[in-house]
N, CA, C and O atoms as CSV, one atom per row, in Angstrom:
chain,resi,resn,atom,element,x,y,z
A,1,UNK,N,N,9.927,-44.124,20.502
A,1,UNK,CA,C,10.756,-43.760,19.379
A,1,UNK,C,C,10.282,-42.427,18.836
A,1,UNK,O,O,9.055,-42.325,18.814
A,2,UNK,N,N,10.756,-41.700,18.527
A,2,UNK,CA,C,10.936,-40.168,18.056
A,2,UNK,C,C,11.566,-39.761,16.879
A,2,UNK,O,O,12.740,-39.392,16.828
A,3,UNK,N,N,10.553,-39.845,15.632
A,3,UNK,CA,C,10.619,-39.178,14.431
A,3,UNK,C,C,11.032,-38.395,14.002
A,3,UNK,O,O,10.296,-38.001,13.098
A,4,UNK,N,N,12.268,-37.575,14.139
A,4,UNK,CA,C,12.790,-36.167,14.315
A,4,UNK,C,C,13.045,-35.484,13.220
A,4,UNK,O,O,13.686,-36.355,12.631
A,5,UNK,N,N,13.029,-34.386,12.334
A,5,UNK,CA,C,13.199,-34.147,11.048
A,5,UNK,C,C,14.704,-33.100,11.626
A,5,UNK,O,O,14.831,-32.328,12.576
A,6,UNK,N,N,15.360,-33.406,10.873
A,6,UNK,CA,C,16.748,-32.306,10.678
A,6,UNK,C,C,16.408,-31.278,9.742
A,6,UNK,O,O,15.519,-31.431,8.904
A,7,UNK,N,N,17.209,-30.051,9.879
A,7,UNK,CA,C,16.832,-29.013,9.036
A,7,UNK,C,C,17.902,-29.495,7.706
A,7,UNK,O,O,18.980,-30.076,7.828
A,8,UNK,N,N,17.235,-29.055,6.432
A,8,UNK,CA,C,17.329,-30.145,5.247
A,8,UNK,C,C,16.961,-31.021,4.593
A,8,UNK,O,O,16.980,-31.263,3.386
A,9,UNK,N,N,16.460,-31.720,5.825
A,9,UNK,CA,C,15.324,-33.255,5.480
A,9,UNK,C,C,13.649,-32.446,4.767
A,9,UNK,O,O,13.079,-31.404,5.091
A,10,UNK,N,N,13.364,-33.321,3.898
A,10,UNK,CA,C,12.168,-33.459,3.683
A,10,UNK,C,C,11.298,-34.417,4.674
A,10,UNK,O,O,11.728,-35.420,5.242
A,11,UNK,N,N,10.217,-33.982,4.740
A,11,UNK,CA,C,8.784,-34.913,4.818
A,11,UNK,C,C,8.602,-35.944,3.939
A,11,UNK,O,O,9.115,-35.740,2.839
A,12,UNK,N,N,7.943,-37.153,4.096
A,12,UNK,CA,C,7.834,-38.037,2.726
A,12,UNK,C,C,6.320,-36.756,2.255
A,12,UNK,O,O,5.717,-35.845,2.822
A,13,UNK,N,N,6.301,-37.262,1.267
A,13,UNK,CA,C,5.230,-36.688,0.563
A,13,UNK,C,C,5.844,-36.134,-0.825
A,13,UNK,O,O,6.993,-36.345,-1.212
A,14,UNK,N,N,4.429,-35.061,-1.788
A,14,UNK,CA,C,4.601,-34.475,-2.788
A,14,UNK,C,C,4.653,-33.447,-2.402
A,14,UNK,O,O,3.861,-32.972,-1.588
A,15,UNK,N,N,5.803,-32.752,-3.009
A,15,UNK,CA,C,5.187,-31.374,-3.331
A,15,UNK,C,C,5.978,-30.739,-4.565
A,15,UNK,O,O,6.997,-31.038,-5.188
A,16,UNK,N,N,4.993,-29.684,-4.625
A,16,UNK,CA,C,4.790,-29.290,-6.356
A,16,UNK,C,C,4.590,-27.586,-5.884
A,16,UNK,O,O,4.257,-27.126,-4.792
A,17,UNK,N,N,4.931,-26.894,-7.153
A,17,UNK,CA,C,5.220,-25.461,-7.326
A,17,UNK,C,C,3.934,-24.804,-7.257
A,17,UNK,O,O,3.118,-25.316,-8.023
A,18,UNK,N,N,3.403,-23.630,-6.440
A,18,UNK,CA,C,2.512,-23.096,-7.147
A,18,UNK,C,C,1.816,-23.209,-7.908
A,18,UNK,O,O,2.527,-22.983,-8.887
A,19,UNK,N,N,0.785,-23.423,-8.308
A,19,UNK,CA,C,-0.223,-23.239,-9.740
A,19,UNK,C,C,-1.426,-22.904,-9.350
A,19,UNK,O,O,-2.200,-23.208,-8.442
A,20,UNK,N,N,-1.397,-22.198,-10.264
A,20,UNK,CA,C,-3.454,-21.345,-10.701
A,20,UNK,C,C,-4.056,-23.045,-11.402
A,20,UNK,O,O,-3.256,-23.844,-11.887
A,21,UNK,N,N,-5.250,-23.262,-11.332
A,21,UNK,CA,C,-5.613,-24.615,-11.532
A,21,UNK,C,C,-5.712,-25.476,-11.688
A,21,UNK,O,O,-6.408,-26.026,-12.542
A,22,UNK,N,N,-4.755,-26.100,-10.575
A,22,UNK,CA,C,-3.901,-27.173,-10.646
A,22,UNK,C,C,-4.634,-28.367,-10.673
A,22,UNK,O,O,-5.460,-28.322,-9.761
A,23,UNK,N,N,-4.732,-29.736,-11.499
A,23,UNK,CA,C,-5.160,-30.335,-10.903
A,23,UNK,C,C,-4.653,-31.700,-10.560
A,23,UNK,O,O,-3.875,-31.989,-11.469
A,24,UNK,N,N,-4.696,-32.492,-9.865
A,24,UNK,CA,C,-4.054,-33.846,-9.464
A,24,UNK,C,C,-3.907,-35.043,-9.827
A,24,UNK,O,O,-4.250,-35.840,-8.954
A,25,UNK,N,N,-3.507,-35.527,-10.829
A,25,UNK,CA,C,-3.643,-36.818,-11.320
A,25,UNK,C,C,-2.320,-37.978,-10.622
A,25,UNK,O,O,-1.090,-37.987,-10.663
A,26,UNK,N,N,-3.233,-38.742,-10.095
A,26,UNK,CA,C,-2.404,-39.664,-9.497
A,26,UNK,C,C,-1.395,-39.449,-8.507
A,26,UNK,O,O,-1.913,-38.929,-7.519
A,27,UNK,N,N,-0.074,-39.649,-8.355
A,27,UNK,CA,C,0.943,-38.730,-7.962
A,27,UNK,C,C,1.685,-37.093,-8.787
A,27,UNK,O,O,2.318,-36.189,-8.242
A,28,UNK,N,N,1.384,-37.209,-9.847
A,28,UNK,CA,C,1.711,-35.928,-10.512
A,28,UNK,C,C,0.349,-34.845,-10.602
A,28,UNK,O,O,-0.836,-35.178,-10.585
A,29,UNK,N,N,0.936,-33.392,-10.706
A,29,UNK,CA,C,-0.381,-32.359,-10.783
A,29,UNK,C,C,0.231,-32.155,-12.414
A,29,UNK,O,O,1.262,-32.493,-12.997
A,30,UNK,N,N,-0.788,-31.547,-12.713
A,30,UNK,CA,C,-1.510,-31.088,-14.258
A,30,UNK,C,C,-2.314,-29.563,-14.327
A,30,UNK,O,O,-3.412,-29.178,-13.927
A,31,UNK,N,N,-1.304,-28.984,-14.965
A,31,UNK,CA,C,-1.605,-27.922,-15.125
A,31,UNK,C,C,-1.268,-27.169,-16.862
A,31,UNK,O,O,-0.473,-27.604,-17.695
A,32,UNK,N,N,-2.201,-25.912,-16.985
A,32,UNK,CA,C,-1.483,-25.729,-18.469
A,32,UNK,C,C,-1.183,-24.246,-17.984
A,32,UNK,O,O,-0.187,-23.711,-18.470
A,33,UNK,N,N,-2.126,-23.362,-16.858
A,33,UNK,CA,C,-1.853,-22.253,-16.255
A,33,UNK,C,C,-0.987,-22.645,-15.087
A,33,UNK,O,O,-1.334,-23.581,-14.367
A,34,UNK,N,N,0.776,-21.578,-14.734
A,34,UNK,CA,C,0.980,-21.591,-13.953
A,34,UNK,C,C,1.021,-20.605,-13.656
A,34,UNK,O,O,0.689,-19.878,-14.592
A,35,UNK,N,N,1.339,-19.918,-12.527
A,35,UNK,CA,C,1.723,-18.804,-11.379
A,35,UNK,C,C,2.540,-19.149,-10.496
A,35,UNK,O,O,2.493,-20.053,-9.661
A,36,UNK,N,N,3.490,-18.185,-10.780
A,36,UNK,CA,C,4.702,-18.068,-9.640
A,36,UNK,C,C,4.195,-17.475,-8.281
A,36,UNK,O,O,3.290,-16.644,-8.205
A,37,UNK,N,N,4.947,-18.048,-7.116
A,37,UNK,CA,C,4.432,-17.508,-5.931
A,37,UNK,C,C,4.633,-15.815,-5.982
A,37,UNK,O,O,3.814,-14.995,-5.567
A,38,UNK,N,N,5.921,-15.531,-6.590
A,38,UNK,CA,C,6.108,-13.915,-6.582
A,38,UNK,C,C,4.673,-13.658,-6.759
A,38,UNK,O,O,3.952,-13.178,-5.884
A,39,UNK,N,N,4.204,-14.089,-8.232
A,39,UNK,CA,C,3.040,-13.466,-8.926
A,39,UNK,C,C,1.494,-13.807,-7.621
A,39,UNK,O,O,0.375,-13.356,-7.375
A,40,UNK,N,N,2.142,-14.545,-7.289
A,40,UNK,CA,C,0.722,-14.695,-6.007
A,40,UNK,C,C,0.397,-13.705,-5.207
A,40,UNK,O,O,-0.699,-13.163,-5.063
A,41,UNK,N,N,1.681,-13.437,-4.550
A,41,UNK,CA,C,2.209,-12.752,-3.493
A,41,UNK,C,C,1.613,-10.760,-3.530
A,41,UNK,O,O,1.142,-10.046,-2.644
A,42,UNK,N,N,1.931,-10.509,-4.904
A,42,UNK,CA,C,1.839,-9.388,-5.376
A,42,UNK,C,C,0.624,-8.815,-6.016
A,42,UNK,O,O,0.477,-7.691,-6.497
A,43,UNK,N,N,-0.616,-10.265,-5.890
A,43,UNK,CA,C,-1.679,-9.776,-6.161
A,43,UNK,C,C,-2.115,-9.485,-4.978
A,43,UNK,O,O,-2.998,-8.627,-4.978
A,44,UNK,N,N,-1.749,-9.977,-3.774
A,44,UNK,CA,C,-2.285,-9.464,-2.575
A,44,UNK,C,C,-2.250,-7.812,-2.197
A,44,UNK,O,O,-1.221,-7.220,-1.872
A,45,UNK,N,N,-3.640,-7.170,-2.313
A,45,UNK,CA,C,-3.567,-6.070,-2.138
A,45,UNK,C,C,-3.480,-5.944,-0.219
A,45,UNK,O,O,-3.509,-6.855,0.609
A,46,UNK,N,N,-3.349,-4.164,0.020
A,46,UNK,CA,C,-3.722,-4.496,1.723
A,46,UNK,C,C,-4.792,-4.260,2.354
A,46,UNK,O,O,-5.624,-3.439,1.967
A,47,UNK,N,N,-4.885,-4.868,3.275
A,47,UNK,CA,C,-6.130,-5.156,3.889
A,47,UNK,C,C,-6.899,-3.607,5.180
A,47,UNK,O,O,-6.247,-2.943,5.986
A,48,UNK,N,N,-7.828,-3.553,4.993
A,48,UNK,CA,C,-7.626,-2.401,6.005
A,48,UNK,C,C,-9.256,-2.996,7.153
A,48,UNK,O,O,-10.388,-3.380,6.859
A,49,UNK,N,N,-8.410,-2.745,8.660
A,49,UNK,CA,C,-9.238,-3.106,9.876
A,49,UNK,C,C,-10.399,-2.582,9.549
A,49,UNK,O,O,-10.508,-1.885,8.540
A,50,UNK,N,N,-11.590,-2.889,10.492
A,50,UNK,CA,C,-12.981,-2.037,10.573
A,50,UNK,C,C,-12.494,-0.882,11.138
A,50,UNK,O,O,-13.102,0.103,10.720
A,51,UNK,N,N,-11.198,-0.510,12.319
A,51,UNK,CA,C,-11.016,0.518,12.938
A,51,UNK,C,C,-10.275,1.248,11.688
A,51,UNK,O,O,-10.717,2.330,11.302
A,52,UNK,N,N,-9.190,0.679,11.079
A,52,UNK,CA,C,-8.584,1.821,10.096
A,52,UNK,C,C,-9.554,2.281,9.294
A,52,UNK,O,O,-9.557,3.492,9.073
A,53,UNK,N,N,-10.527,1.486,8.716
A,53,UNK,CA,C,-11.516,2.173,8.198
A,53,UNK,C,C,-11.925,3.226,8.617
A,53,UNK,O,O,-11.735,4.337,8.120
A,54,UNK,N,N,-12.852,2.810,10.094
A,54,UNK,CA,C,-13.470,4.326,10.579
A,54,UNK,C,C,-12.476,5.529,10.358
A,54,UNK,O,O,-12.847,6.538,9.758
A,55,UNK,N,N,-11.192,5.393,10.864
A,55,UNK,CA,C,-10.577,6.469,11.109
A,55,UNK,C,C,-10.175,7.123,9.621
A,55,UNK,O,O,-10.032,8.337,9.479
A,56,UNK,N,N,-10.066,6.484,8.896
A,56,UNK,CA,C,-10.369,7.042,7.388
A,56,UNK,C,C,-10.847,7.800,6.757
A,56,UNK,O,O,-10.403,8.687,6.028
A,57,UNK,N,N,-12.144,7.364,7.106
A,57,UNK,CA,C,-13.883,8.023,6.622
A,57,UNK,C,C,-13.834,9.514,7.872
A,57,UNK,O,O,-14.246,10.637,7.584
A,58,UNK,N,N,-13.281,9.153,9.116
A,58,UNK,CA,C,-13.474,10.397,9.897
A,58,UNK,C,C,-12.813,11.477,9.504
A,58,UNK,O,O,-13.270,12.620,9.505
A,59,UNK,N,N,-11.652,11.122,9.135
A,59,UNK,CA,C,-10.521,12.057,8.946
A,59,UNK,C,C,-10.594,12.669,7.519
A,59,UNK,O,O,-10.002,13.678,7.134
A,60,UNK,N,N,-11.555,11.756,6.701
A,60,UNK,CA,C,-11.752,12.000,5.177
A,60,UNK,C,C,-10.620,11.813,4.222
A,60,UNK,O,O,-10.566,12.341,3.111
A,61,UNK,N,N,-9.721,11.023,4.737
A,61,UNK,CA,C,-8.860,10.355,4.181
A,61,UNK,C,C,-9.185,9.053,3.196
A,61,UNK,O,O,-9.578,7.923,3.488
A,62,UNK,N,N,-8.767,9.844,1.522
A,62,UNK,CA,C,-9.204,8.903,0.412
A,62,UNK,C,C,-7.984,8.269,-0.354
A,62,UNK,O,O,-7.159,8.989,-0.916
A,63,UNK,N,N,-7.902,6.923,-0.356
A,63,UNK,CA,C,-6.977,6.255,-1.232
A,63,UNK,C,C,-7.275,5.915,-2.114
A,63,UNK,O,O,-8.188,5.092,-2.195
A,64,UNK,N,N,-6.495,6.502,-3.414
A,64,UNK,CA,C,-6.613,5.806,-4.992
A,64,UNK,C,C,-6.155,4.542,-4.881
A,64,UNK,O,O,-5.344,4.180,-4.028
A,65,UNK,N,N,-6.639,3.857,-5.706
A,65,UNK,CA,C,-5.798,2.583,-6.559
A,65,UNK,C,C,-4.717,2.276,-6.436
A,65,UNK,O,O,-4.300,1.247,-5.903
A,66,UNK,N,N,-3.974,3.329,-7.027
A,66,UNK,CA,C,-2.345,3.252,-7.170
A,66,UNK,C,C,-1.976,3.811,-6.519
A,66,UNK,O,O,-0.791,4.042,-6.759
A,67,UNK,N,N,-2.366,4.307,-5.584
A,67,UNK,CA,C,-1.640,4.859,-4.187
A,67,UNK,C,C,-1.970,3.539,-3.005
A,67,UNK,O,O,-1.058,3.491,-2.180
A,68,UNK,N,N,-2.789,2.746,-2.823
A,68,UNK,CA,C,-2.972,1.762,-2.421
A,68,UNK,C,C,-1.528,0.533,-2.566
A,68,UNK,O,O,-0.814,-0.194,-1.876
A,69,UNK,N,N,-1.719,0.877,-3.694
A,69,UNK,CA,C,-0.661,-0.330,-4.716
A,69,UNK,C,C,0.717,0.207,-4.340
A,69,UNK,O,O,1.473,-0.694,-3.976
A,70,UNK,N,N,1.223,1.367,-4.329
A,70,UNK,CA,C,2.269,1.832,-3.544
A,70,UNK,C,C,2.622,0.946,-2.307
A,70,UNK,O,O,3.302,-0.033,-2.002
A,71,UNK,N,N,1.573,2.065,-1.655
A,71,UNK,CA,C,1.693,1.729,-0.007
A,71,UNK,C,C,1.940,0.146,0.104
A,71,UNK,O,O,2.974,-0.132,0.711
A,72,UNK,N,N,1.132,-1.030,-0.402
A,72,UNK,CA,C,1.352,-2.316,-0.235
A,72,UNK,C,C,2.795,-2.546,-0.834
A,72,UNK,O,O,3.527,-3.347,-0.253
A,73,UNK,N,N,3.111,-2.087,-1.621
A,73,UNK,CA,C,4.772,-1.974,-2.671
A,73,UNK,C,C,5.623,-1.753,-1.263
A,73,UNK,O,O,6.470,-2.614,-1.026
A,74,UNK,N,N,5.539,-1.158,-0.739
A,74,UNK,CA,C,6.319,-0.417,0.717
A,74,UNK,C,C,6.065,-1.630,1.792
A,74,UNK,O,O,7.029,-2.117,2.382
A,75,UNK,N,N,4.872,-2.049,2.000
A,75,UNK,CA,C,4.763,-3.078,2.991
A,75,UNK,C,C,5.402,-4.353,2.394
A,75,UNK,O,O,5.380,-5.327,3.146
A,76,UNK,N,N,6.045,-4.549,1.009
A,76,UNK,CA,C,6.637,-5.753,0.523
A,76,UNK,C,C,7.886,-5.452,0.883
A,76,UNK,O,O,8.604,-6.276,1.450
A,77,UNK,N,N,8.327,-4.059,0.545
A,77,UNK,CA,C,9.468,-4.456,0.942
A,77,UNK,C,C,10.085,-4.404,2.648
A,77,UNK,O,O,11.178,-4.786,3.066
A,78,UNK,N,N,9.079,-3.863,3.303
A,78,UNK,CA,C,9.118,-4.310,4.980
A,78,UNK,C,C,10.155,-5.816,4.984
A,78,UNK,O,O,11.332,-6.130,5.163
A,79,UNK,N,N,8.372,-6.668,4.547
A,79,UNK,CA,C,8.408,-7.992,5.039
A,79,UNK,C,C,9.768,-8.342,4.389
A,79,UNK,O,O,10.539,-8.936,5.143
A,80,UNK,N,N,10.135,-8.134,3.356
A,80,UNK,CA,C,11.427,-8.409,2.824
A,80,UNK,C,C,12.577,-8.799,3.601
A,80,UNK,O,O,13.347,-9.758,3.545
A,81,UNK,N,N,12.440,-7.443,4.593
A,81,UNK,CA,C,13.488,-6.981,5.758
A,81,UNK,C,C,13.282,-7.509,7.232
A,81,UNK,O,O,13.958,-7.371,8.251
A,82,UNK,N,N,12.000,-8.219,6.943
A,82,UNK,CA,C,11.669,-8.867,8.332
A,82,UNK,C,C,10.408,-8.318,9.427
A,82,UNK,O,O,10.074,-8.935,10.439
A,83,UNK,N,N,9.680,-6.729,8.855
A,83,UNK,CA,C,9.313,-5.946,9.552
A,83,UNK,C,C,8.023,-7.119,9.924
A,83,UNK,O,O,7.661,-8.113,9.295
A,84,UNK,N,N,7.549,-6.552,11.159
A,84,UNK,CA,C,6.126,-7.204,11.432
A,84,UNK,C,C,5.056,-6.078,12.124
A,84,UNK,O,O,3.852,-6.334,12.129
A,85,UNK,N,N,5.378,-5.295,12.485
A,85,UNK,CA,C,4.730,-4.189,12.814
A,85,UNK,C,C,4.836,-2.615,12.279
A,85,UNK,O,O,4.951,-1.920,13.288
A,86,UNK,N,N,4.841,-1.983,11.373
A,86,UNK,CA,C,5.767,-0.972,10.701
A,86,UNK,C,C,4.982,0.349,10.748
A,86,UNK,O,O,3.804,0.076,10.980
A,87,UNK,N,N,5.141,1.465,10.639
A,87,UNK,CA,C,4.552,2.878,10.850
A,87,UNK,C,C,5.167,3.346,8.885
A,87,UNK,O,O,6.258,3.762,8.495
A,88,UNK,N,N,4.029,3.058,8.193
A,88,UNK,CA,C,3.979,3.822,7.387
A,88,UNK,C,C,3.653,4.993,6.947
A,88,UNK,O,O,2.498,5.325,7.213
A,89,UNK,N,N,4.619,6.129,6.049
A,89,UNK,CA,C,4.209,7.347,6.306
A,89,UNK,C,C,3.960,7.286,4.396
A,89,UNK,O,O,4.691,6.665,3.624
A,90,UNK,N,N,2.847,8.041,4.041
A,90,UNK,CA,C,2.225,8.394,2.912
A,90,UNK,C,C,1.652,9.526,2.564
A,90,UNK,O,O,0.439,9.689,2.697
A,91,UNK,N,N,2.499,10.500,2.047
A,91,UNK,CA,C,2.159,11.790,1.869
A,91,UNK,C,C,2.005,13.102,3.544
A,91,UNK,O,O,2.724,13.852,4.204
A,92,UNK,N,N,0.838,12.713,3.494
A,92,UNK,CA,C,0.537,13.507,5.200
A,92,UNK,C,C,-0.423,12.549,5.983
A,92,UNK,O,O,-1.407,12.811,6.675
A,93,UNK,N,N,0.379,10.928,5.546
A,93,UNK,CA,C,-0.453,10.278,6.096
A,93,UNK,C,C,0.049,8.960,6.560
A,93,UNK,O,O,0.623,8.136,5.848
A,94,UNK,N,N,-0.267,8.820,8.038
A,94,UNK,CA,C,0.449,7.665,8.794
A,94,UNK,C,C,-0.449,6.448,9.117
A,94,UNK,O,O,-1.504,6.607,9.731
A,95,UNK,N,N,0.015,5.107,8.660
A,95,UNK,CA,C,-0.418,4.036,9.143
A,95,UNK,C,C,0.322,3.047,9.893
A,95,UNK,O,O,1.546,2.929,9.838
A,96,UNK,N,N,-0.380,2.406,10.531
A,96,UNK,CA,C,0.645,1.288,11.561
A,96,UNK,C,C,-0.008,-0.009,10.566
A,96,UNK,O,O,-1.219,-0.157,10.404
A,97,UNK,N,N,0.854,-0.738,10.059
A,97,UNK,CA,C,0.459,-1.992,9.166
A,97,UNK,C,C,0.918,-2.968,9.497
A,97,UNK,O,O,2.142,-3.023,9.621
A,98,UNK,N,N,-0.095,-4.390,9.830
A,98,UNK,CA,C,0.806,-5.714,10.308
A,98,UNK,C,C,1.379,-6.322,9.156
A,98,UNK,O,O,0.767,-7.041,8.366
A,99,UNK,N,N,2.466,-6.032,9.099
A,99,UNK,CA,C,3.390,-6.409,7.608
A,99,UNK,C,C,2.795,-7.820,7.117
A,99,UNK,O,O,2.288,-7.949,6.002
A,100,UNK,N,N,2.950,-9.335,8.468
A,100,UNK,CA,C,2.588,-10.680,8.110
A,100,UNK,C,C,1.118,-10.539,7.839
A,100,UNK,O,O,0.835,-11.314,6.925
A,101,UNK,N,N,-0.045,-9.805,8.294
A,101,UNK,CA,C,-1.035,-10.024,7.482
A,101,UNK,C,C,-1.804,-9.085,6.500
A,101,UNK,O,O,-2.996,-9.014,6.199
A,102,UNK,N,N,-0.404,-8.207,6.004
A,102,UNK,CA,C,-0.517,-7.242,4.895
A,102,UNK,C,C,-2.339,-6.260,5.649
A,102,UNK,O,O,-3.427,-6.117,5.091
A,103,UNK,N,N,-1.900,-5.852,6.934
A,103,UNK,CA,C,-3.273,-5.103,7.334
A,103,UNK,C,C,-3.247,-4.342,7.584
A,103,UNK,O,O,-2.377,-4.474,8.444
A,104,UNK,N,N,-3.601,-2.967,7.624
A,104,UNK,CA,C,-3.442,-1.434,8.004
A,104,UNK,C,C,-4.517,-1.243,9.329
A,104,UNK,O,O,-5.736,-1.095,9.239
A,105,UNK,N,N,-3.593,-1.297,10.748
A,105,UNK,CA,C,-4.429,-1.478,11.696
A,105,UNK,C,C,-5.014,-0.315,12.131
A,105,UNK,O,O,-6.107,-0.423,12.687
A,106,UNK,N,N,-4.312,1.256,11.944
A,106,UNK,CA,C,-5.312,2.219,12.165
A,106,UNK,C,C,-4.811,3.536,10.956
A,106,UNK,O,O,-3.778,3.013,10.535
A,107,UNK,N,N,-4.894,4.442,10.438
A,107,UNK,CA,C,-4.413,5.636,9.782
A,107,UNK,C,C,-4.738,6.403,10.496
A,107,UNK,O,O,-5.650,6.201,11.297
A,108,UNK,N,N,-3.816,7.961,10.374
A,108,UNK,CA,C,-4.192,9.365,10.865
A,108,UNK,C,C,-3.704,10.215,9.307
A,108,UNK,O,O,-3.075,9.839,8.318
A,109,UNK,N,N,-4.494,11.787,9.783
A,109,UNK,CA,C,-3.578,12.283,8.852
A,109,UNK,C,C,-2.617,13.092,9.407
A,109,UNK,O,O,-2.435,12.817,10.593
A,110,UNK,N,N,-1.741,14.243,8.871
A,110,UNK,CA,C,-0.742,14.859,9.082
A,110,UNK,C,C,-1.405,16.048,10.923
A,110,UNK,O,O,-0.559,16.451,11.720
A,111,UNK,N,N,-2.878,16.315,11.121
A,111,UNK,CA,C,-3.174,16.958,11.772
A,111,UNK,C,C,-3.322,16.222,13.238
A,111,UNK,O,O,-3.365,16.759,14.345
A,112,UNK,N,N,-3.395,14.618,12.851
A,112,UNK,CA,C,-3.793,14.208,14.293
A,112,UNK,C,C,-2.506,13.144,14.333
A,112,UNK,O,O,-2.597,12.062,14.913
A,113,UNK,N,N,-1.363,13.562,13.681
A,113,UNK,CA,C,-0.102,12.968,13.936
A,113,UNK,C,C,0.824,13.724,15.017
A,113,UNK,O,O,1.741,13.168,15.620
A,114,UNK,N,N,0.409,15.217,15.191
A,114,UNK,CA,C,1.312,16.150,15.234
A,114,UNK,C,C,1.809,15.824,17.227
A,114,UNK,O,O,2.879,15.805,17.836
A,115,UNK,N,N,0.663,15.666,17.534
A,115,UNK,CA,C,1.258,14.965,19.151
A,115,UNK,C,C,0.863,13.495,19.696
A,115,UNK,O,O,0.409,13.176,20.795
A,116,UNK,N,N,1.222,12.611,18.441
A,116,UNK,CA,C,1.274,11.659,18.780
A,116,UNK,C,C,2.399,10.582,18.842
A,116,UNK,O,O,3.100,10.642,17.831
A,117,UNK,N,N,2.852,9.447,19.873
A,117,UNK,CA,C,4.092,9.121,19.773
A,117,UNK,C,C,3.582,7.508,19.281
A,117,UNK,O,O,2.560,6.937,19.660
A,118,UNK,N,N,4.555,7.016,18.388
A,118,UNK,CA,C,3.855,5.667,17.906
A,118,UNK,C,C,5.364,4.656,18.541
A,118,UNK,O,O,6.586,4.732,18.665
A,119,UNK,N,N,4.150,3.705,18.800
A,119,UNK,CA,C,4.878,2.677,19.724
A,119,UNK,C,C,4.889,0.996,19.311
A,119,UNK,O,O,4.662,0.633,18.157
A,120,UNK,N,N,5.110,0.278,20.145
A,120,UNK,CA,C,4.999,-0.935,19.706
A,120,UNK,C,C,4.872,-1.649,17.901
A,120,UNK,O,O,4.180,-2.525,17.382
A,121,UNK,N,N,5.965,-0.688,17.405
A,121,UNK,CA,C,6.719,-0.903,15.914
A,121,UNK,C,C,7.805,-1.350,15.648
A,121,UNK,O,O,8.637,-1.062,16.509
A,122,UNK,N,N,8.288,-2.097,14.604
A,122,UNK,CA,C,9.501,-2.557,14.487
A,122,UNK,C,C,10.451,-1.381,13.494
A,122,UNK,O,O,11.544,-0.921,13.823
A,123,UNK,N,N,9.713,-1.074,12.258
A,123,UNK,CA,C,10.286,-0.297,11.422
A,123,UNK,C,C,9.175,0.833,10.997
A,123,UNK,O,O,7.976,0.999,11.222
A,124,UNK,N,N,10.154,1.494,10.298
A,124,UNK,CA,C,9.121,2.686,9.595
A,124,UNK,C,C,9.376,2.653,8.170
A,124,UNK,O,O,10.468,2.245,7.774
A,125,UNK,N,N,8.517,3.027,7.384
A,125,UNK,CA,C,8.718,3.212,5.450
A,125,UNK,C,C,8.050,4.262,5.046
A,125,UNK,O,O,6.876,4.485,5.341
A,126,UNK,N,N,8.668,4.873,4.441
A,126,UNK,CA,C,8.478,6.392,3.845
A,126,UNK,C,C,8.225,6.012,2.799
A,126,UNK,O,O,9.281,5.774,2.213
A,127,UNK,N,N,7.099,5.738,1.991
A,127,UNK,CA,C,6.735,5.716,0.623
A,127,UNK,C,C,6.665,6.924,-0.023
A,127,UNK,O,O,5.942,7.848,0.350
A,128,UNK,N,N,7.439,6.954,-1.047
A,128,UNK,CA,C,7.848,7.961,-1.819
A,128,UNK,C,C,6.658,8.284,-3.208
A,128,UNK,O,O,6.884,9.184,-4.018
């Protein structure tokens, strides 16, 4: 016999919304702090490889704060659109970012872009 779930069907079980310290009483959770997943979602800053690193520090390529916070702003709205591999461009500066694990897999700047062809991408985002 074969348990099959249809799309629509639930699982038996609980489930409950998001929350910042949630805790469990019985069948119901208890909380007085909540958080929306948006608000989850958007604290996630992006992540950068040991290789995007190096190439960073080589190239002497420095990211502020809020230029950080951009660039991840740009990788939200990728994933939005479905992207999973994307060539972000930032000022005079290009990254390839895995949109699903918000990661910046390598950067260049505008000098070691100039003969290079980028491949195995789905989309591109011009952060403004």
């Amino acid at each position: 016999m074969s348990d099959r779930m249809l799309v629509g069907q639930l699982a038996s079980g609980i489930t409950t919304p998001i929350r910042n310290n949630l805790n469990v009483v019985g069948n119901r959770s208890v909380s007085t702090d909540q958080t929306s997943f948006r608000e989850i979602l958007s604290r996630q800053q992006l992540k950068f490889s040991h290789h995007a690193e190096q190439r960073l520090q080589q190239r002497g390529i420095k990211l502020l704060p809020e230029q950080v916070e951009r660039i991840a702003s740009a990788v939200d709205q990728a994933a939005a659109k479905g992207a999973k591999d994307s060539l972000v461009l930032f000022k005079d500066i290009a990254m390839i970012v895995s949109v699903p694990n918000r990661t910046v897999v390598t950067a260049m700047d505008g000098n070691a872009m100039k003969e290079h062809i980028f491949t195995q991408i789905d989309s591109a985002v011009v952060v403004g």
